[in-house]
BANU-845949 format. One record per residue (C-alpha): x, y, z; residue in three letters. Coordinates in steps of 0.02 Angstrom, whole numbers, padded with zeros to 5 digits, always signed. Example, Ala and Ser with C-alpha at 12.3 -4.5 7.8 and 13.67 -1.06 7.14 Angstrom:
2
+00615-00225+00390ALA +00684-00053+00357SER 
REM end
This chain:
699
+06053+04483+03653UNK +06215+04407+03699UNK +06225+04313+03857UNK +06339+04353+03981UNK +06427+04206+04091UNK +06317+04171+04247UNK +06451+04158+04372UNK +06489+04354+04381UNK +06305+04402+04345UNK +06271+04531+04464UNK +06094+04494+04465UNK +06114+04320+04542UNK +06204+04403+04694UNK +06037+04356+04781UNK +06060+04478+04940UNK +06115+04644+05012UNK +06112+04793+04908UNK +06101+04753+04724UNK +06258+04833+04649UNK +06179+04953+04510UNK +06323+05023+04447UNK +06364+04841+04389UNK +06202+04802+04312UNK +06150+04808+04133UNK +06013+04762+04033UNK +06102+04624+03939UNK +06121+04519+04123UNK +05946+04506+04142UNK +05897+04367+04036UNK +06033+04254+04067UNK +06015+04296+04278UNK +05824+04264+04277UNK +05840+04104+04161UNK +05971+04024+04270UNK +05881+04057+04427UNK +05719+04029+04390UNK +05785+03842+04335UNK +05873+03839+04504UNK +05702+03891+04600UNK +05598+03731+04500UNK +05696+03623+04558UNK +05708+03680+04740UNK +05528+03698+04722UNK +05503+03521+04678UNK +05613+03474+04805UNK +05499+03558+04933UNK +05360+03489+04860UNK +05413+03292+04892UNK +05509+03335+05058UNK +05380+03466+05139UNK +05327+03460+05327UNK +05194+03566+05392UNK +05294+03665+05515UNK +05338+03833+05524UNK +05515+03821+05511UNK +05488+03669+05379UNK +05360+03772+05275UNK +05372+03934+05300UNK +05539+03977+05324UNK +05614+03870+05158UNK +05463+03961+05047UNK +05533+04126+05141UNK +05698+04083+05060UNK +05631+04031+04882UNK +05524+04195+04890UNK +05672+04287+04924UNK +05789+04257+04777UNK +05657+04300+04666UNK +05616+04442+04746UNK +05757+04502+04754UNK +05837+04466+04595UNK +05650+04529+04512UNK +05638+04670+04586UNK +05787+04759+04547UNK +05731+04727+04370UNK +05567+04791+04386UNK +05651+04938+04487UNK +05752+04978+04350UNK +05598+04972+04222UNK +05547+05129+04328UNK +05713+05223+04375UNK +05812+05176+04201UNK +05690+05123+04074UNK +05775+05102+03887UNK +05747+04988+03744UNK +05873+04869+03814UNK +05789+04843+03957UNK +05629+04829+03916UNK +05667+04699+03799UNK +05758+04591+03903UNK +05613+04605+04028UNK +05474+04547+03908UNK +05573+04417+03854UNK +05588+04352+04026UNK +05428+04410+04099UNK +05300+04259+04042UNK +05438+04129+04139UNK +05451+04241+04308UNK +05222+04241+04279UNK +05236+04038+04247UNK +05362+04015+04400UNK +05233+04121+04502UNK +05100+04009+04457UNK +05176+03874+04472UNK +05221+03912+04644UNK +05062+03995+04713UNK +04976+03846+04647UNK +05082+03716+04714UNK +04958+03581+04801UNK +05081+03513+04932UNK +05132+03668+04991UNK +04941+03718+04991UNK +04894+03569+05090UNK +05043+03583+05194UNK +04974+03764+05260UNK +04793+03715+05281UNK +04900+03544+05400UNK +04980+03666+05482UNK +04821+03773+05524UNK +04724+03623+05604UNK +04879+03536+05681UNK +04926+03553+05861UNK +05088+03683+05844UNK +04964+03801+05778UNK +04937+03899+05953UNK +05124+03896+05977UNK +05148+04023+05842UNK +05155+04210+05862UNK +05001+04316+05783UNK +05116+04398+05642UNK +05159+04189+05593UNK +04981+04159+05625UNK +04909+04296+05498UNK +05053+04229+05362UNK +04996+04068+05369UNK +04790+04121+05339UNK +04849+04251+05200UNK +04962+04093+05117UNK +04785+03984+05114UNK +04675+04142+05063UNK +04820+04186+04933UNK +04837+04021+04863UNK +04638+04003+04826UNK +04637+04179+04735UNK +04775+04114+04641UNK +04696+03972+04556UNK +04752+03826+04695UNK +04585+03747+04686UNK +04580+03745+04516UNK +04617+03586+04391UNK +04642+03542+04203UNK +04554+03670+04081UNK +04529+03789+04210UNK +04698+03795+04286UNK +04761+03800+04107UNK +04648+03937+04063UNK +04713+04026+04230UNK +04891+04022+04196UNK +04844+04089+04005UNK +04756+04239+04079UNK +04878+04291+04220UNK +05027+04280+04077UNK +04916+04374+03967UNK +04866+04507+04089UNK +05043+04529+04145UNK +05115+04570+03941UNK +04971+04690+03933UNK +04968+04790+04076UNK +05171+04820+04074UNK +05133+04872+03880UNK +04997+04975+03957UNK +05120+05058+04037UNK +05280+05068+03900UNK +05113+05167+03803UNK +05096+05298+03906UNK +05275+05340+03953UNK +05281+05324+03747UNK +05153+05431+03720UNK +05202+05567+03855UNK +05368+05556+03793UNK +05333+05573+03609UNK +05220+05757+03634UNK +05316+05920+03659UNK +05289+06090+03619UNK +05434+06208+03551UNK +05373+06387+03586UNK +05492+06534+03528UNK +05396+06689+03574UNK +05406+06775+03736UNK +05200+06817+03707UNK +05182+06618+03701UNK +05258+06595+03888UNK +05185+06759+03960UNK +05139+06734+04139UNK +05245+06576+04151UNK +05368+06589+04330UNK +05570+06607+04306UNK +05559+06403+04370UNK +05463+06340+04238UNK +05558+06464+04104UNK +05742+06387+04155UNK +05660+06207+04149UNK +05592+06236+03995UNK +05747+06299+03928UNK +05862+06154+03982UNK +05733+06046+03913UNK +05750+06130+03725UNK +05945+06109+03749UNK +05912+05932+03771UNK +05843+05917+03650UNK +05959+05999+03525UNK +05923+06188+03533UNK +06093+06225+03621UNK +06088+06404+03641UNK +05917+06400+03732UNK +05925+06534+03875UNK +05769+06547+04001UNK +05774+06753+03961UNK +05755+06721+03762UNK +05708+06543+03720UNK +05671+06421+03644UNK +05554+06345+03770UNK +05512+06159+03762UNK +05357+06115+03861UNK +05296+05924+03873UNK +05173+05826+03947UNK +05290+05772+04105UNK +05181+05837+04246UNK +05333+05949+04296UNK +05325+06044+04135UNK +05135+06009+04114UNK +05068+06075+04260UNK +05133+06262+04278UNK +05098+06281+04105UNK +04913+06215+04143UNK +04916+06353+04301UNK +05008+06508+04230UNK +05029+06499+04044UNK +04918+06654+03973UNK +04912+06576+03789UNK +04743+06512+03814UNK +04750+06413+03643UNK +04910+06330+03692UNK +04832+06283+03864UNK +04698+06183+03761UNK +04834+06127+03653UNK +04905+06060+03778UNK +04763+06007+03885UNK +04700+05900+03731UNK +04858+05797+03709UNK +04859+05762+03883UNK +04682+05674+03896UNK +04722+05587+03725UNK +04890+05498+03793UNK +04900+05320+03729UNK +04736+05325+03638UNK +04772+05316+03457UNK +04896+05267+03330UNK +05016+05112+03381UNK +05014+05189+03551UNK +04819+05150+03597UNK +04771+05059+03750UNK +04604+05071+03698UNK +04584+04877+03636UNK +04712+04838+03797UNK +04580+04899+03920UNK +04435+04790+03856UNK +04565+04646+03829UNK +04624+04685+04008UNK +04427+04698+04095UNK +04377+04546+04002UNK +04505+04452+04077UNK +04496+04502+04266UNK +04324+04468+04246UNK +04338+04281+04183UNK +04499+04257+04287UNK +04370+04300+04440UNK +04218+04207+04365UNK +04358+04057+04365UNK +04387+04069+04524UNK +04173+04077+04593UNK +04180+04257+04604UNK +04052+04383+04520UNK +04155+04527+04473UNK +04348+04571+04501UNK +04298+04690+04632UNK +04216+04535+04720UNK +04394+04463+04706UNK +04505+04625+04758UNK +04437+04656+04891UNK +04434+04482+04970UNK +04595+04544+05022UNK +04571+04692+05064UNK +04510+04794+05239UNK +04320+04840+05133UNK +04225+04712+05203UNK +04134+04727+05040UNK +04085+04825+04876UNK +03950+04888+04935UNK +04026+04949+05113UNK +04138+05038+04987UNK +04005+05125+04895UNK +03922+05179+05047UNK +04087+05276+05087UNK +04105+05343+04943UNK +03932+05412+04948UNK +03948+05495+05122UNK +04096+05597+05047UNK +04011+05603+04882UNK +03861+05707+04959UNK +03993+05804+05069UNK +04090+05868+04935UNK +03983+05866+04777UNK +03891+06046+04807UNK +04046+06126+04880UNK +04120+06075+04707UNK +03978+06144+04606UNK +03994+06316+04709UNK +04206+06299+04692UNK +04172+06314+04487UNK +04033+06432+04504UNK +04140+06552+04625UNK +04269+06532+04491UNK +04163+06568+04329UNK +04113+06740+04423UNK +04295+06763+04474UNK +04367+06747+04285UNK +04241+06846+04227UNK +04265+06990+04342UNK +04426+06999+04290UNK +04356+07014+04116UNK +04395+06863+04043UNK +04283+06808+03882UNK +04281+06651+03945UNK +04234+06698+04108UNK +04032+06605+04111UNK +04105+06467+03988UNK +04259+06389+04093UNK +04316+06241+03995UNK +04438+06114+04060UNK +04592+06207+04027UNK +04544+06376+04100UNK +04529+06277+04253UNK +04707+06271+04330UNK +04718+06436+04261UNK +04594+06543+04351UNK +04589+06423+04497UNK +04789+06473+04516UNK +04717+06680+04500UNK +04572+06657+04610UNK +04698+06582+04748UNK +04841+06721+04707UNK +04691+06856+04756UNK +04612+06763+04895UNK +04760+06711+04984UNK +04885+06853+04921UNK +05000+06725+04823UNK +05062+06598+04711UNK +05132+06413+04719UNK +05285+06487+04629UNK +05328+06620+04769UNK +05340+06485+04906UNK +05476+06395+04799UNK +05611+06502+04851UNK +05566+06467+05035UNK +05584+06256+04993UNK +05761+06198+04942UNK +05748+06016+04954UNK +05909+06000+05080UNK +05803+06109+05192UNK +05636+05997+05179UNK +05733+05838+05223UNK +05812+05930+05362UNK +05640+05985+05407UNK +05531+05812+05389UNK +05687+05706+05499UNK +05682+05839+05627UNK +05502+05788+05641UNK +05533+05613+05627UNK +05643+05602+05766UNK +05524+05732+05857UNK +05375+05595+05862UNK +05457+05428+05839UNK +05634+05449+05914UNK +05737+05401+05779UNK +05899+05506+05670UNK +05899+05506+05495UNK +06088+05565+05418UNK +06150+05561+05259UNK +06256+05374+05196UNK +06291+05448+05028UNK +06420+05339+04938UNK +06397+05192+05057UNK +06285+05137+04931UNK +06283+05082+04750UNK +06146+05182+04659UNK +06069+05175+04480UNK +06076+05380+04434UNK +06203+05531+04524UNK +06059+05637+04578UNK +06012+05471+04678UNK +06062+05504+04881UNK +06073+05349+05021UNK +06027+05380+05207UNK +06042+05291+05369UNK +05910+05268+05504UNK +05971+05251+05679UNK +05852+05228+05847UNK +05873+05287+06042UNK +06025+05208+06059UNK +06124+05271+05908UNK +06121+05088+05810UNK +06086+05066+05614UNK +05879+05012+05622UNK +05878+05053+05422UNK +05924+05135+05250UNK +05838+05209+05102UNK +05860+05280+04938UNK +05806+05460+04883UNK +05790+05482+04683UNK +05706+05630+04694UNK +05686+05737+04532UNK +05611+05712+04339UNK +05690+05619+04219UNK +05540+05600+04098UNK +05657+05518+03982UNK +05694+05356+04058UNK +05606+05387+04224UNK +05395+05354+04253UNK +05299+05491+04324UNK +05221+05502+04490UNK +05293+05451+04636UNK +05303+05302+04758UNK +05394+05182+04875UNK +05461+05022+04855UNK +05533+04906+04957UNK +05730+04854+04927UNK +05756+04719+05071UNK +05628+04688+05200UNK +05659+04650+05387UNK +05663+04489+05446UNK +05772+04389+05568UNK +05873+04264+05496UNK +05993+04128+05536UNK +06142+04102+05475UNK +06258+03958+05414UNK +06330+03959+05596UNK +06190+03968+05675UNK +06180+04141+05727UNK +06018+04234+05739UNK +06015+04404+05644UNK +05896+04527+05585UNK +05933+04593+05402UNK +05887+04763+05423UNK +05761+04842+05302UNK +05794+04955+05149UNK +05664+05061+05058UNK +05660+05160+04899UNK +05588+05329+04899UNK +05561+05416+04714UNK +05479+05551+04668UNK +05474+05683+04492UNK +05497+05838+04572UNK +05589+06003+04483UNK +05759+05959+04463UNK +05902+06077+04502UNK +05916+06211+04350UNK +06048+06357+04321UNK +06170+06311+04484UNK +05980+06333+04598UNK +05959+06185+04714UNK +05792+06086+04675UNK +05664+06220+04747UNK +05493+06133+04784UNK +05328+06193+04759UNK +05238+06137+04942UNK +05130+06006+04838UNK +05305+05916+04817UNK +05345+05937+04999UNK +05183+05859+05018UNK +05229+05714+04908UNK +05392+05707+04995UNK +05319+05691+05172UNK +05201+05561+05078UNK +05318+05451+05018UNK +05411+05454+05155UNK +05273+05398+05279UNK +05269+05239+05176UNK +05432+05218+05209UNK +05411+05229+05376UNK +05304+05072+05395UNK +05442+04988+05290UNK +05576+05024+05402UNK +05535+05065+05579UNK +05431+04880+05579UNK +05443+04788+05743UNK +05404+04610+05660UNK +05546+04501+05636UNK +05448+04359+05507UNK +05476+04429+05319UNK +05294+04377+05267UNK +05219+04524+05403UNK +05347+04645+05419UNK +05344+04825+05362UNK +05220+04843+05235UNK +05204+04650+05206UNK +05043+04587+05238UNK +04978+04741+05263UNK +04795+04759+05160UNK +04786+04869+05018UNK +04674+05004+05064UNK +04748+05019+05224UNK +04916+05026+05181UNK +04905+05205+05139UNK +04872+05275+05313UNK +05051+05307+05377UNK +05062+05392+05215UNK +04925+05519+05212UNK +04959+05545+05419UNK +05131+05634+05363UNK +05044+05731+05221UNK +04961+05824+05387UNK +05129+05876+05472UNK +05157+05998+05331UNK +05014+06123+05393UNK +05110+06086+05577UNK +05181+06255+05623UNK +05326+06209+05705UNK +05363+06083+05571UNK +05344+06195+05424UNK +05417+06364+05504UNK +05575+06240+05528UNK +05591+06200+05377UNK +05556+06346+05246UNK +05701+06441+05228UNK +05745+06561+05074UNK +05885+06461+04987UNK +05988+06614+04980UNK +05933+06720+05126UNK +05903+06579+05244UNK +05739+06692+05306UNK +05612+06597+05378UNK +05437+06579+05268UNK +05359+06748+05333UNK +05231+06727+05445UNK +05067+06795+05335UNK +05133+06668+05211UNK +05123+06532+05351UNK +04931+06592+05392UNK +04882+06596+05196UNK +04955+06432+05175UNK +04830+06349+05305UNK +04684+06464+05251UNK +04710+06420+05051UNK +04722+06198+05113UNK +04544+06167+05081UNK +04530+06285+04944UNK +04436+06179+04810UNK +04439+06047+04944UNK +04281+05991+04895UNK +04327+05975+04687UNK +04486+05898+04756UNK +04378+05761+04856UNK +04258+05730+04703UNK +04389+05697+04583UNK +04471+05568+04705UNK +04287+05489+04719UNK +04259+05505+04531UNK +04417+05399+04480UNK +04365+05277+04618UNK +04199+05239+04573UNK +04247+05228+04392UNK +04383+05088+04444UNK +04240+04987+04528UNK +04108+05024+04412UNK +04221+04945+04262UNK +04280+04817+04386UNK +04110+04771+04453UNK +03956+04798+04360UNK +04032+04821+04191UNK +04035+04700+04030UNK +04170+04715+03924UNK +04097+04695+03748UNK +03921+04755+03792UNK +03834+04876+03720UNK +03937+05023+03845UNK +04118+05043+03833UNK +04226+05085+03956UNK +04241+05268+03917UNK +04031+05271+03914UNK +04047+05206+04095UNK +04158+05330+04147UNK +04074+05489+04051UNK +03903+05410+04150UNK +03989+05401+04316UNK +04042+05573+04286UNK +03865+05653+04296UNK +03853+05634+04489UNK +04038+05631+04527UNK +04092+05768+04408UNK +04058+05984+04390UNK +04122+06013+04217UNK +04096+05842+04144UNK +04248+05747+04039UNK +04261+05810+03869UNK +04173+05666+03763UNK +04332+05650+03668UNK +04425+05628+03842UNK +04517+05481+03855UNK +04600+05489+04019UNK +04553+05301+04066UNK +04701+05256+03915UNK +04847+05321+04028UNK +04767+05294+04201UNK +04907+05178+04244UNK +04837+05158+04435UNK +04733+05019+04379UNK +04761+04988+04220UNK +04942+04929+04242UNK +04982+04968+04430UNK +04898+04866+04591UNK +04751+04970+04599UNK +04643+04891+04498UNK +04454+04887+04588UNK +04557+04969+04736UNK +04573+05154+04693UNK +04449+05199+04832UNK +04597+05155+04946UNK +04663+05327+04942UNK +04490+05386+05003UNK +04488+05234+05122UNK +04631+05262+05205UNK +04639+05438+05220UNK +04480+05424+05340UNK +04610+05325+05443UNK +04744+05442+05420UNK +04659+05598+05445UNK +04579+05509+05602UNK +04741+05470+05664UNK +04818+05636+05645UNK +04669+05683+05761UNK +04740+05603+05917UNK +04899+05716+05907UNK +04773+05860+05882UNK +04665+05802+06030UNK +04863+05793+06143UNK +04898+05957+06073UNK +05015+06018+05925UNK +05099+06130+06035UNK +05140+05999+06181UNK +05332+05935+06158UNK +05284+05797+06284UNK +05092+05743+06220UNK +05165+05728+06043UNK +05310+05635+06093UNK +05222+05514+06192UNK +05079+05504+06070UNK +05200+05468+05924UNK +05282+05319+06016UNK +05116+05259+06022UNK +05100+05279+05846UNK +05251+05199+05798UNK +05218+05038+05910UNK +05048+05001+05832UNK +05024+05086+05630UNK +05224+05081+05604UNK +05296+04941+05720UNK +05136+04831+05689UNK +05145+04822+05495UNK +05061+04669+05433UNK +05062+04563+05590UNK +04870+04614+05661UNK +04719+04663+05555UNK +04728+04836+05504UNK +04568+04861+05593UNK +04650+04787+05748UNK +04812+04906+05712UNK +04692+05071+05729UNK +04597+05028+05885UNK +04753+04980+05987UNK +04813+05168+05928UNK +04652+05260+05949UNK +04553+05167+06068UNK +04398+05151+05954UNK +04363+05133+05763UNK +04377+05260+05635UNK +04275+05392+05585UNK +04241+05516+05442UNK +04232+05660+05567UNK +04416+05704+05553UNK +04421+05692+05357UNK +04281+05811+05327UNK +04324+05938+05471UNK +04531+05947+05409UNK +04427+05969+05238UNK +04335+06101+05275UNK +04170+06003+05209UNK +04111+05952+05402UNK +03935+05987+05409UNK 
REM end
């Protein structure tokens, strides 16, 4: 890989908005080699010169921290938006010196002692709570990174967090590999009977992508893959039942054979967390997640887990029962013997009958310009701030990717963010999530000005992308996701807290972190919200209203399969993360097919090896922390119940009540305990009430 001269690397820019349309793979080495040599030796220059003061501590770490972040993270953005070869490359070649730096750094004993000086010296009731809780998570953070460790240990440390780091992002290269590498070709109309006009014109452009140039959506060829876009409305409405199992069956067997297996990577990655924790005095890696995390414990999460385990487990077993009799009323042979891939099937015909229609008939009422003009009406509704469109004030990595400006009560900038919103399964990973581009903090300047940099979020997600001159139209799970995403944002950018270490979603513990989140997921049942937003993208009719009443009667249908599978993936994550020895006589797919007979219906296939492209913990931060989503949507859904208790309908309750909101949960971010954020909204601590009532499962 050629180098490129430093001095015009865009990469080493350091701050602002990193100029994408600059950026290419073959900058990456030479930007994160030259800076990372800058950073040791400001590093070591901190080390010998360091005073335990805020602004003599804190704020030069701040402005290490920063350069790497920034510089970093566009890299790592880019692994997600604009994966190639190229890339990847260059970021495994650099990846075990940005893991060394990182260790070097968090292990750094002056700076260590420095903190714990400035926790037991006299200044330390001058500083703010937000400075307060930076300097406790620096100590904490420090310890679980090996600080108090020395010689063989700390060696052995450093070996297993650059170890763990290569595997899990090949963990991940696997699966978008393997998703990538498995499609379908199908050139008979009987093989895509019963498949919507959406999925047909997808499926289409997909085969003339892939070479088949006179594809038409009327006549074929049809490429399906295993990109949830394509996979999913196959899953639901394909008739072919052996293609559904086709299909089904490469999906659970992603990355778990051939050069793609992450079979070996998971041992090789549970071994590790476990000796990495043993190294640092505690029993299991769940011991040493969640010492960061709002679960006072394992077992306070297993009691949770529990409660909505026995909630939702026998409304799940009477879900699959209801729809064995269903399919087989309808006369399907299959009917008493539902396997895994009838599932999506029949649970798509048994909702069509009992609520009078499909996921692909709302489509039509969900262009995506009308959703955003739907979720920042309501934004501005409850918090009092305008959302419009900055397009081209930005740089951006991809021309389907939109920039928007945030502005408060008084008409001034507060924030930006980027929108990629649709599929690109060939460069692009699946799901969807937020990141964070610059954070807030207030900074001074060479003059000696004080100003606050203003905060800048991603927002991606893999929804349908336009097809056949149709703007994007969005089934409502990916106005859910939307709304989803976008609540994350939220905490990112409407943050009050002007130190860098606590603002936005800084600070902020894991399994709390996904409240703001899950609260917007709620506004899409809100009347007013979604009548103001569903529009027919030709006819601009509103979403009729028995469509309106069908979509809140069919939310908590298969609410209670919906919660066990949540539970079942989080108990598996702790069970392999606490109790579990890699090596033993179980493996990790035994643990999971275990775990499955009280927190599964239709048990996993025993050649089902989802756990090889569960990415969550295997390669993403949710390792012994999946129960988060479960966590934090008892917050969320708790939350959402003090705008039902002001009243849905009441302009005035639900503005006032959302200013409250967005001075604690979104103004708040990391500054205060989580637990401290909630009560100062709600008056009182959480409870599961709210969760299993807007469930359905409430006793």
């Amino acid at each position: 890989m050629s180098a490129i001269a430093t001095v015009d690397n865009p990469l080493l820019k350091g701050q602002g908005l990193p100029p994408f349309a600059d950026i290419q793979p073959e900058h990456v080495v030479s930007a994160m080699t030259q800076l990372l040599a800058e950073l040791e030796s400001e590093l070591a220059n901190l080390e010998a010169n360091v005073t335990p003061t805020w602004s003599g501590l804190v704020e030069p770490i701040d402005r290490l921290s920063e350069r790497l972040r920034w510089s970093w993270g566009i890299v790592g953005h880019l692994m997600g938006v604009k994966n190639s070869p190229e890339l990847r490359t260059a970021y495994e070649t650099v990846q075990p010196q940005v893991v060394e730096f990182y260790n070097k750094f968090s292990q750094s004993q002056p700076l260590y002692a420095a903190f714990k000086a400035l926790r037991a010296s006299e200044t330390w009731n001058t500083l703010v709570d937000a400075q307060k809780r930076i300097v406790e998570a620096a100590i904490r953070d420090a310890e679980l990174s090996g600080v108090g460790l020395a010689g063989e240990q700390r060696d052995r440390f450093n070996a297993i967090q650059l170890e763990l780091a290569e595997l899990t992002t090949k963990f991940s290269n696997n699966v978008l590999d393997a998703t990538k590498a498995f499609s379908l070709t199908l050139t008979s109309p009987d093989e895509v009977e019963g498949l919507p006009p959406s999925w047909l014109s997808l499926a289409a452009q997909a085969a003339r992508a892939a070479g088949e140039e006179k594809a038409t959506p009327e006549i074929g060829p049809w490429r399906v893959t295993l990109d949830f876009p394509s996979y999913l409305p196959f899953m639901q409405h394909g008739k072919r039942r052996d293609l559904r199992e086709k299909l089904y069956r490469a999906f659970i067997s992603r990355a778990s054979s051939g050069d793609l297996d992450n079979t070996p990577l998971i041992e090789k990655i549970l071994q590790l967390r476990r000796e990495k924790a043993n190294l640092l005095g505690f029993n299991s890696y769940a011991e040493l997640s969640l010492a960061s995390k709002m679960a006072p414990s394992v077992d306070a999460v297993e009691t949770l887990s529990e409660e909505l385990r026995r909630a939702s487990y026998d409304a799940a077993k009477q879900d699959l029962e209801d729809l064995r009799t269903f399919a087989a009323s309808k006369g399907a042979p299959e009917g008493s013997n539902l396997q895994h891939w009838d599932i999506a099937f029949w649970a798509e015909r048994q909702r069509e009958e009992k609520f009078a229609f499909s996921a692909e008939e709302l489509r039509p009422y969900f262009p995506l310009p009308q959703v955003l003009n739907g979720l920042f009406t309501l934004v501005n509704k409850l918090f009092g701030v305008t959302v419009t469109a900055a397009d081209g004030q930005a740089p951006v990595w991809h021309e389907d990717v939109r920039y928007f400006q945030i502005a408060d009560e008084t008409g001034e900038a507060i924030a930006y963010f980027y929108l990629d919103p649709y599929s690109r399964p060939a460069e692009k990973r699946g799901g969807a999530w937020m990141d964070d581009c610059i954070g807030r903090a207030k900074l001074t300047t060479h003059e000696g000005t004080v100003a606050t940099r203003k905060p800048v979020a991603y927002l991606v997600c893999n929804q349908t992308p336009p097809v056949d001159g149709k703007p994007s139209l969005m089934t409502f799970n990916e106005v859910e996701t939307l709304f989803h995403e976008f609540g994350h944002g939220l905490q990112h950018m409407l943050t009050k807290v002007d130190d860098a270490g606590a603002a936005g979603i800084n600070n902020v513990e894991w399994d709390a972190v996904e409240l703001p989140s899950q609260f917007m997921e709620n506004w899409c049942y809100h009347r007013e919200t979604l009548m103001g937003m569903a529009k027919h993208y030709e006819t601009g009719e509103t979403l009729p209203e028995h469509y309106y009443q069908k979509l809140i009667a069919a939310r908590n249908y298969m609410s209670g399969s919906a919660m066990l599978r949540q539970l079942h993936f989080g108990l598996v994550d702790l069970e392999l993360h606490h109790r579990y020895q890699p090596g033993g006589m179980e493996t990790a797919s035994d643990v999971r097919q275990r775990i499955a007979k009280t927190t599964t219906v239709l048990p996993p296939l025993p050649e089902d090896a989802f756990l090889c492209s569960f990415g969550h913990i295997f390669a993403g931060g949710y390792a012994a922390g999946y129960y988060s989503y479960k966590w934090a949507e008892v917050l969320s859904a708790d939350a959402f119940g003090a705008f039902e208790e002001a009243g849905l309908d009441n302009p005035q309750a639900l503005t006032e009540t959302g200013k409250r909101f967005r001075n604690t949960v979104l103004a708040l971010g990391g500054s205060q305990h989580p637990m401290d954020v909630f009560k100062s909204f709600r008056g009182r601590e959480p409870s599961t009430e709210p969760l299993l009532r807007h469930s359905g499962l409430a006793a």
